[in-house]
C-alpha positions as CSV (number, residue, x, y, z in Angstrom):
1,X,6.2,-7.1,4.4
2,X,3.3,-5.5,2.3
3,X,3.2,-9.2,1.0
4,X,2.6,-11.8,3.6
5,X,2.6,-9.3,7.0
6,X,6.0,-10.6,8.5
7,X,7.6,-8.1,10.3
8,X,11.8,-8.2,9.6
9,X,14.2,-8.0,12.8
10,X,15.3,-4.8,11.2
11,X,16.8,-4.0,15.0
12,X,19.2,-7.3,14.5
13,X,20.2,-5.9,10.8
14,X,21.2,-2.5,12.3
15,X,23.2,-4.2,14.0
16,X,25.4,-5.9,11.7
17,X,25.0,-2.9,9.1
18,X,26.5,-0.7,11.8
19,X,29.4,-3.3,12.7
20,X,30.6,-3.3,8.8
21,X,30.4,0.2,9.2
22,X,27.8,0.9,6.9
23,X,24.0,3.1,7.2
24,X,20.9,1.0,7.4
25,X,17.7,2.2,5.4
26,X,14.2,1.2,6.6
27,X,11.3,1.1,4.8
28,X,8.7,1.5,7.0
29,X,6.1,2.7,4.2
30,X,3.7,-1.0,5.4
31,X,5.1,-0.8,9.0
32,X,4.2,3.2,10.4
33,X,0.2,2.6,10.3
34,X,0.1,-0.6,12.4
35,X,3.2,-0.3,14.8
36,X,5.2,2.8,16.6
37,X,8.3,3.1,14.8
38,X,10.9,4.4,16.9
39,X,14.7,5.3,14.5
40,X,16.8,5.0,17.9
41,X,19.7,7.1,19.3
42,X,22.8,7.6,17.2
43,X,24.7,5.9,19.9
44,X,22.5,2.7,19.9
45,X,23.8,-0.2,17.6
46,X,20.7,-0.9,16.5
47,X,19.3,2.3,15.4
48,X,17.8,3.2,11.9
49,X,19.8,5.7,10.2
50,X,17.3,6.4,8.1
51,X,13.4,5.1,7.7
52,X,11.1,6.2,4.6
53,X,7.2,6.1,4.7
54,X,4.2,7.4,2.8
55,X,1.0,9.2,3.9
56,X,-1.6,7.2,2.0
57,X,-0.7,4.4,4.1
58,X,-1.2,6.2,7.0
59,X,-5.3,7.1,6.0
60,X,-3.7,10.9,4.6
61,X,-4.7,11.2,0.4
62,X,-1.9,10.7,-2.2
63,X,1.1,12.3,-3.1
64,X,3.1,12.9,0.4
65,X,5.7,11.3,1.9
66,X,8.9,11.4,4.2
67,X,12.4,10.7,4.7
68,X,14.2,10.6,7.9
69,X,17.5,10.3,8.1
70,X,20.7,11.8,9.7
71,X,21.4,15.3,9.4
72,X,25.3,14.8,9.5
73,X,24.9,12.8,6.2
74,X,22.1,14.6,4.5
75,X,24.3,18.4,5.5
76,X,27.5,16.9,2.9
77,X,25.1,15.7,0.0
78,X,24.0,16.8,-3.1
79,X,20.4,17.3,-3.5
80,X,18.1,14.7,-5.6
81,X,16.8,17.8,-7.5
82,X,17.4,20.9,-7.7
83,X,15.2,23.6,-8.5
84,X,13.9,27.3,-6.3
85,X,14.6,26.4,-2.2
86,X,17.4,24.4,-2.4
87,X,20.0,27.1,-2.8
88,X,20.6,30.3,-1.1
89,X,22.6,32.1,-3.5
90,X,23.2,31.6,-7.4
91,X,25.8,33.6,-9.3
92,X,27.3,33.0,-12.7
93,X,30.2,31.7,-10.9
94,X,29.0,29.8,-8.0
95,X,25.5,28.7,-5.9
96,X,25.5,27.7,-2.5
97,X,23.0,25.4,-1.1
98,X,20.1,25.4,1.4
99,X,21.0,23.6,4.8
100,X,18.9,20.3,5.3
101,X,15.8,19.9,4.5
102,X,15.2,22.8,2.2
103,X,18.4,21.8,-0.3
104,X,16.3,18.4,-0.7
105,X,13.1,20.2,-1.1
106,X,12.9,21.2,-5.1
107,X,10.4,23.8,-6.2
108,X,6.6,24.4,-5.0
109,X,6.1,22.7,-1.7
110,X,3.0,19.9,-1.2
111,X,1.5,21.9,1.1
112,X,-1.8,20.4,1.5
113,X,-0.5,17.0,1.3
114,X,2.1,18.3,4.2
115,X,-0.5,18.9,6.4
116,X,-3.3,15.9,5.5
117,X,0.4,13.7,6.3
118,X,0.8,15.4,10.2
119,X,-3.0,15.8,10.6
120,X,-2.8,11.4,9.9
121,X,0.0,10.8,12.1
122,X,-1.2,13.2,15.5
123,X,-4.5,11.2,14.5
124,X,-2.7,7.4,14.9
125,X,-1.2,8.7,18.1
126,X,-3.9,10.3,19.5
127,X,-5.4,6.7,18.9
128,X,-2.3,5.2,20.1
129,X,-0.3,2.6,18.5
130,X,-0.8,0.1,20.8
131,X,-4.4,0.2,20.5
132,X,-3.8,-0.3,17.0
133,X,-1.9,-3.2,16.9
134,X,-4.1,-4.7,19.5
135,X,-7.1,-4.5,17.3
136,X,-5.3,-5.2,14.2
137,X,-4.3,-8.6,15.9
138,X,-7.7,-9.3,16.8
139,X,-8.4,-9.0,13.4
140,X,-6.0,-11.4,12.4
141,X,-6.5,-13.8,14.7
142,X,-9.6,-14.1,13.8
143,X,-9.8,-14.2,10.1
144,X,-7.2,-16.7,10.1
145,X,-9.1,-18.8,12.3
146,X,-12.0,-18.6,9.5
147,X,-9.6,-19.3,7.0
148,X,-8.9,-23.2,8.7
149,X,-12.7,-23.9,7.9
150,X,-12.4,-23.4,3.9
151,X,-10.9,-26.2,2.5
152,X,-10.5,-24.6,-0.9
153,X,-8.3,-21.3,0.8
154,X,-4.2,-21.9,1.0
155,X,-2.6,-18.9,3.3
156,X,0.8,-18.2,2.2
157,X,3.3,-16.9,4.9
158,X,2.3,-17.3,8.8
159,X,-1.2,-18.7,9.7
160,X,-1.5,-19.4,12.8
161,X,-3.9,-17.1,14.5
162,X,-1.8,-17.5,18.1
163,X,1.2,-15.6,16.4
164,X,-1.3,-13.0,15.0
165,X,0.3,-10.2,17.6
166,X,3.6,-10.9,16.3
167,X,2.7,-10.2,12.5
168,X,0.8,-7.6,10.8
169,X,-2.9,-7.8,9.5
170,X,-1.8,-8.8,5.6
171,X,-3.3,-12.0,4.4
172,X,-1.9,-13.4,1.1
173,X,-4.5,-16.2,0.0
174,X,-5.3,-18.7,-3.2
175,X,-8.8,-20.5,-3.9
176,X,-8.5,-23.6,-5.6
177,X,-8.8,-23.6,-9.3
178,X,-9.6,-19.7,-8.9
179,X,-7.6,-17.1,-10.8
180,X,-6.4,-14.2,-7.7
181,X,-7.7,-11.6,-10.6
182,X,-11.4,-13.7,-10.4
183,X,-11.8,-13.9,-7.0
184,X,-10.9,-10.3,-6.1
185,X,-13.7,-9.5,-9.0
186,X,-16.4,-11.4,-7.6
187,X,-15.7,-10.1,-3.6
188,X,-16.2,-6.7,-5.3
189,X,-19.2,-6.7,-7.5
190,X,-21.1,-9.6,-5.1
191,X,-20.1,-8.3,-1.9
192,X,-18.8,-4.6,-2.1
193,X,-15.4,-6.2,-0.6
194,X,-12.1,-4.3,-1.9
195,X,-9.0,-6.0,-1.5
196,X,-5.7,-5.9,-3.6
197,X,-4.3,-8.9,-6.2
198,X,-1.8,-9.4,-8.2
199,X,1.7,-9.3,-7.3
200,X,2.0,-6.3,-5.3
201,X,4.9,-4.4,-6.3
202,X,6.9,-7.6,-5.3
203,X,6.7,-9.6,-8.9
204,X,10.4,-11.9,-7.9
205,X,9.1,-12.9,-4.1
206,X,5.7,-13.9,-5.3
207,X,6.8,-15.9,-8.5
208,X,9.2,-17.7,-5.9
209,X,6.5,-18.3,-2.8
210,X,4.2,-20.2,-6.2
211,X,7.3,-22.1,-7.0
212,X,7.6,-20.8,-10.8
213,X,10.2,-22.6,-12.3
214,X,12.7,-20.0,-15.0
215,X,10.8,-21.0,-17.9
216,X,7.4,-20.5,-16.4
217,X,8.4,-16.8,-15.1
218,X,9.8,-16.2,-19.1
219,X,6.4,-17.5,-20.3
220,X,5.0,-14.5,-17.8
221,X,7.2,-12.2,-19.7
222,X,6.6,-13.2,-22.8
223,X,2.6,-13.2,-22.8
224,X,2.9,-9.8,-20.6
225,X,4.7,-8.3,-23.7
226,X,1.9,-9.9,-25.8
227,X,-0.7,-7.7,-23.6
228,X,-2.2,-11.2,-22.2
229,X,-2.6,-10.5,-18.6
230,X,-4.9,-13.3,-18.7
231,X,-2.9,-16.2,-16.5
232,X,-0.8,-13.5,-14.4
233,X,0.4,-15.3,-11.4
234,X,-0.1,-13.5,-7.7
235,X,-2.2,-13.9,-4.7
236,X,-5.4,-12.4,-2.9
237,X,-4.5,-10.2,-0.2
238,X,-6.6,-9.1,2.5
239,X,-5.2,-6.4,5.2
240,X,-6.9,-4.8,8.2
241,X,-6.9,-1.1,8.8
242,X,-8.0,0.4,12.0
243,X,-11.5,1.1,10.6
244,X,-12.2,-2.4,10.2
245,X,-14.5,-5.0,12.0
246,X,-15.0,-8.4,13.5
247,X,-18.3,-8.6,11.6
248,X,-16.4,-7.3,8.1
249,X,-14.4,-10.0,8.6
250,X,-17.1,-12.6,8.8
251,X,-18.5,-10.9,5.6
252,X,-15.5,-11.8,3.8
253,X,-15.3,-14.9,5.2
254,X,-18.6,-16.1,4.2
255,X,-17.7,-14.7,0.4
256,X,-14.9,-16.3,0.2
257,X,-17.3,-19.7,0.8
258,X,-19.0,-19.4,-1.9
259,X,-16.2,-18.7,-3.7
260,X,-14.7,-21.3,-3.5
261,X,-17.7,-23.9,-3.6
262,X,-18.7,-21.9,-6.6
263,X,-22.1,-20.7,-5.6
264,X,-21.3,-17.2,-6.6
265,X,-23.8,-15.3,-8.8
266,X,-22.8,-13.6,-11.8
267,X,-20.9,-14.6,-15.0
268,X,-17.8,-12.9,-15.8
269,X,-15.4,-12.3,-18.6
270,X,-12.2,-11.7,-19.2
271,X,-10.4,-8.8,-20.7
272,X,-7.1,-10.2,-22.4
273,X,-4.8,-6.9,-21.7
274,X,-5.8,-6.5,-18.3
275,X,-6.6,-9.4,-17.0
276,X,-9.6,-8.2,-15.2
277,X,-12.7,-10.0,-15.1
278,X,-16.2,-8.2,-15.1
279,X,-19.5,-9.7,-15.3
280,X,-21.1,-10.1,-18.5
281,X,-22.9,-7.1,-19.9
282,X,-21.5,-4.5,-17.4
283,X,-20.4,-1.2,-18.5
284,X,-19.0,1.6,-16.0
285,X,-20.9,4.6,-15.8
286,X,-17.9,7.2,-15.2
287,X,-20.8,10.3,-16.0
288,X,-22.6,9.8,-12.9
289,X,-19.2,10.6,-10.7
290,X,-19.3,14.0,-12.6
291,X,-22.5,14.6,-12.2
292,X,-22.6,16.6,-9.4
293,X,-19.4,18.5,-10.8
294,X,-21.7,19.6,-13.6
295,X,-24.5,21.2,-11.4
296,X,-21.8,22.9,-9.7
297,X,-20.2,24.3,-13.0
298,X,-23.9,25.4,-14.0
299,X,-24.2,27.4,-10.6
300,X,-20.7,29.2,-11.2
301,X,-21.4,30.1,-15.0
302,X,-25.0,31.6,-14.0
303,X,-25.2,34.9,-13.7
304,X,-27.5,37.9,-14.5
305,X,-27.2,39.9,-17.9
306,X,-25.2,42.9,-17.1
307,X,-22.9,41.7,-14.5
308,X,-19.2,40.7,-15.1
309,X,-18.1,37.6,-15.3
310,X,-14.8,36.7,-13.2
């Protein structure tokens, strides 16, 4: 769960997917970065007929991705899209289609975003998994530990630091009588801490772990409509990568103290479409990012009278 870190006996759903005689899909888009994922044999009841997962969880850029699945079903369907590669002959009459995976392949291939996505994954195993997961849990372990101390902070999901192995490193969190969207504001500007808030892609699970009643959730709606993101419900969420530390961890820790006794430093406001709070007076600077883009530019337009320009 990209929300609370649980890991779902997917193995034990297999199971009784395969004995109604139906295919299981796993998404394993939060699970292939933290844990070895293996999809089984075809002969084992509990294997994974098909898994999904995405390369900019996996420390690869944007834009690439994956499905495995089973090449008997994938051979009989129709592709998603169609477009040049997924057939091997078109007449006016008829077209027949590529065999798996180039009929499910439409037009110009991510190329780059191919390779960044294999380049990730021999990476992760080079590391190994194991390693991973054995870190990650330190991580957790820890933090939650930290997290006992602030009386202010409420965990949501599992917080017990002994079950840390048995979990991934995703920490949903509240501060008392702090909005998710302020506190994620104030770890970023005060202590150069990202993390995500909101309601992570998951708005029905998260309106139910706060206990929203029907009418509260249509007063959500309603003022979202209204461009007033300015009481959104959702959670803090912390997560561990491999890069992380023990003494990161402490960092954010020690922010999250003064959080929540208020001893922060700046003064923020709040914009009423986004919900986002920034401190007072700030404007974002976007021209310094380009400004190295413009030097650059200025090299490539120089040139000497009389030559050609490409």
């Amino acid at each position: 769960s990209n929300v609370t870190g649980h890991i779902t006996a997917a193995r034990r759903l297999a199971e009784k997917a395969h004995a109604a005689g139906a295919h299981i899909l796993v998404d394993c888009a939060q699970l292939v970065p933290h844990r070895a994922v293996d999809v089984g044999d075809l002969d084992d009841p509990g294997h994974f007929d098909y898994i999904a997962f995405s390369g900019h969880k996996m420390y690869a850029p944007y834009g690439a991705g994956a499905l495995v699945g089973r090449l008997d079903t994938l051979a009989r369907g129709e592709p998603d899209q169609r477009g040049g590669g997924t057939v091997m002959f078109v007449s006016a009459e008829a077209a027949e289609l590529s065999p798996p995976p180039d009929r499910e392949e439409a037009g110009s291939p991510n190329v780059i975003g191919v390779v960044a996505l294999a380049a990730a994954a021999r990476q992760l195993q080079a590391i190994g998994m194991a390693a991973v997961a054995a870190h990650e849990a330190e991580l957790t372990a820890h933090a939650l530990e930290g997290l006992r101390r602030l009386e202010g902070v409420e965990v949501l999901g599992d917080a017990d630091p002994a079950r840390a192995a048995q979990r991934l490193g995703v920490i949903p969190f509240t501060v008392r009588d702090r909005s998710h969207i302020q506190v994620a504001a104030i770890l970023s500007y005060e202590h150069g801490i990202g993390l995500r808030n909101g309601l992570f892609c998951a708005q029905p699970f998260i309106m139910h772990m706060l206990g929203l009643t029907p009418q509260a959730i249509e007063g959500v709606r309603r003022r979202i409509l209204a461009r007033d993101r300015r009481e959104l419900p959702g959670l803090a969420r912390a997560s561990f990568g491999l890069y992380n530390t023990l003494d990161e961890v402490d960092t954010w820790l020690a922010a999250l103290d003064q959080i929540q006794r208020g001893t922060f430093k700046g003064k923020y406001q709040q914009d009423t479409a986004s919900g986002d709070f920034v401190p007072e007076g700030w404007q974002p600077d976007f021209d310094r990012f380009f400004d190295g883009l413009a030097d650059t530019e200025a090299g490539v337009n120089a040139h000497t009278p009389g030559e050609e320009r490409a």
